[in-house]
C-alpha positions in Angstrom: 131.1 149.6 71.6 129.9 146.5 73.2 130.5 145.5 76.8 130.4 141.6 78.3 129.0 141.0 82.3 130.9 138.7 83.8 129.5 136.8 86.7 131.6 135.2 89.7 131.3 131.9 90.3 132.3 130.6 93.8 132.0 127.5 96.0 132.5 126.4 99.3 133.2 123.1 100.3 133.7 122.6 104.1 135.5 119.7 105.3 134.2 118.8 108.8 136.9 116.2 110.7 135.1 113.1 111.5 136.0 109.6 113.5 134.4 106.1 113.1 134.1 104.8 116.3 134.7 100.6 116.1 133.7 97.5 118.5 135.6 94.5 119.0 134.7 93.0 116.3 135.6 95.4 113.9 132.4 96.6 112.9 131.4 100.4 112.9 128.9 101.6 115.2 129.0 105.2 114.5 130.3 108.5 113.5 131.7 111.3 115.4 132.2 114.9 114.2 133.9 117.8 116.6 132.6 118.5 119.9 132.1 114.8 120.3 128.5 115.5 118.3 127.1 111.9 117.0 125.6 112.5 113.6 125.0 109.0 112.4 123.2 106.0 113.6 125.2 102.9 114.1 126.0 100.6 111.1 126.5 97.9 112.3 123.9 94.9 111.6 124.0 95.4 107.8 125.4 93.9 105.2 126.4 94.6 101.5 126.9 92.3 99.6 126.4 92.1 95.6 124.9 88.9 95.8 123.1 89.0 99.1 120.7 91.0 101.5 120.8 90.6 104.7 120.5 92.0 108.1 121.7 91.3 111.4 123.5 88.3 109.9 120.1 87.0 108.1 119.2 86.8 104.7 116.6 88.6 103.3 117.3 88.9 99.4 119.7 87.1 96.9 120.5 86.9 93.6 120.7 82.7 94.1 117.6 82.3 91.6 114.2 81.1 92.4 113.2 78.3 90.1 109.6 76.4 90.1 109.5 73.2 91.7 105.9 72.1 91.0 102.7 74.0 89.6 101.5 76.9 87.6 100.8 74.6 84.5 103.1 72.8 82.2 106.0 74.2 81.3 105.8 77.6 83.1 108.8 80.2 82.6 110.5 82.1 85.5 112.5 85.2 84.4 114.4 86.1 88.2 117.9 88.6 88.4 117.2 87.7 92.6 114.4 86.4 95.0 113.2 90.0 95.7 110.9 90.3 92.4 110.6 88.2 90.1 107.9 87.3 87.2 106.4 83.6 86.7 104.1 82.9 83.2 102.0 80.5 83.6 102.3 77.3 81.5 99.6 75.4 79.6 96.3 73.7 81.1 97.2 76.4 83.9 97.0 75.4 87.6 95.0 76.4 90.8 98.5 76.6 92.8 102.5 76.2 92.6 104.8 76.4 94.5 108.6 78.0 94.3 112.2 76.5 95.5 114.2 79.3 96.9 117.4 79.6 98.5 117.7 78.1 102.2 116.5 81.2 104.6 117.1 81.0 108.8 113.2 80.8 109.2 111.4 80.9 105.8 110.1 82.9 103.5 107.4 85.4 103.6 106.1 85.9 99.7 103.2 87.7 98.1 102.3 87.3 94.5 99.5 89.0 91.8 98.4 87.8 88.3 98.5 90.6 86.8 96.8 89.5 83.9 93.7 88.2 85.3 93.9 90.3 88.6 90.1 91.4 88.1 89.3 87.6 88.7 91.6 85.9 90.6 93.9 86.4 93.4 97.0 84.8 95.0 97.2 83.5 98.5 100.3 82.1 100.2 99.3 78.7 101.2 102.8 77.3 102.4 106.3 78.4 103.3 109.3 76.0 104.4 113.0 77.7 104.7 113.2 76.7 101.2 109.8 76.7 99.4 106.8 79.3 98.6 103.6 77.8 97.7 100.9 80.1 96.1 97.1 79.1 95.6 94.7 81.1 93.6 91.3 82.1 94.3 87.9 83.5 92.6 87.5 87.3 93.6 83.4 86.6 93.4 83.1 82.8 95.0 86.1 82.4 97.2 86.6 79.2 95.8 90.1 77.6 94.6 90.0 78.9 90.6 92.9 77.9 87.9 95.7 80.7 87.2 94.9 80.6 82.9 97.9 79.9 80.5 100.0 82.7 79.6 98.9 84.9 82.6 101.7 86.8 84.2 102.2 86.7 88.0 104.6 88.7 89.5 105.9 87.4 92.9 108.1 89.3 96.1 109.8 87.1 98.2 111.4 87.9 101.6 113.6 85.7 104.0 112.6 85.7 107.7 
C-alpha cells in the first residue's frame, strides 16, 4: 500500500492603498500609505531617461559617445556604449597625454582614468576639463615625471558631468 504527503502551499499578498502626492509642476514628491504614514522619499529631481543621466535637471551620464579629439598616440581606438565608462587603446608611438571631446555638460566634467596595462608604472592625472573636453596626462609612479602611455596599453576612463 503506498501513501503520498501532500504539502499546502499558501501565499499572502497584501495590497496596502497608497496616494502619490503631486506639486505644481507635475512631478511626484512622495508617497502616502493609510494613516497618512510617508514611506517614500520624494522623487522629484530625477530623471530617466534611456539616453541620459541626470539630476536635478543636470546631466551627469549619456550615451552621446565620447570620441578622442587629440592624443594617446596615432590612431587610438575608443570603444564607448555612454560617457560613464568607457575604454581608450592607445595608438602607436604612444603619448604622454590626450585629451577627450564629450557631450556639452552645465559645468564640466569631472573624469578619472587607469592604464590598466602598465598600471605598475604609470598613472593618469586629469590635467584639464572644459564643459566639453577631458584632458589626461600620464606620469612615472617612481620619478613623478611626465612618462609616455606605450602602444597598445588599455586605459579605462569614468567620466562625470558637473
Amino acid at each position: 500500500m503506498s501513501s503520498t504527503n501532500q504539502v499546502a502551499n499558501t501565499s499572502t499578498t497584501q495590497i496596502v492603498p497608497v496616494q502619490a502626492t503631486f506639486n505644481s509642476a507635475g512631478v511626484c514628491t512622495g508617497l502616502i500609505g493609510p494613516g497618512g504614514q510617508v514611506f517614500s522619499p520624494p522623487l522629484s529631481g530625477n530623471t530617466e531617461n534611456p539616453s541620459t543621466l541626470s539630476m536635478g535637471g543636470n546631466l551627469i551620464a549619456t550615451t552621446t559617445l565620447p570620441t578622442i579629439s587629440s592624443g594617446f598616440g596615432t590612431s587610438p581606438t575608443i570603444s564607448a556604449v555612454n560617457t560613464f565608462v568607457f575604454k581608450i587603446v592607445v595608438g602607436t608611438g604612444g603619448a604622454a597625454n590626450g585629451t577627450i571631446t564629450l557631450p556639452t555638460a552645465t559645468n564640466g566634467w569631472l573624469a578619472f582614468a587607469a592604464d590598466v596595462t602598465s598600471g605598475s608604472t604609470l598613472f593618469l592625472q586629469l590635467t584639464g576639463s572644459t564643459t566639453t573636453s577631458v584632458t589626461f596626462t600620464s606620469f612615472s609612479v617612481t620619478t613623478g615625471a611626465a612618462s609616455p602611455m606605450s602602444a597598445g596599453d588599455v586605459i579605462l576612463v569614468n567620466a562625470l558631468a558637473y
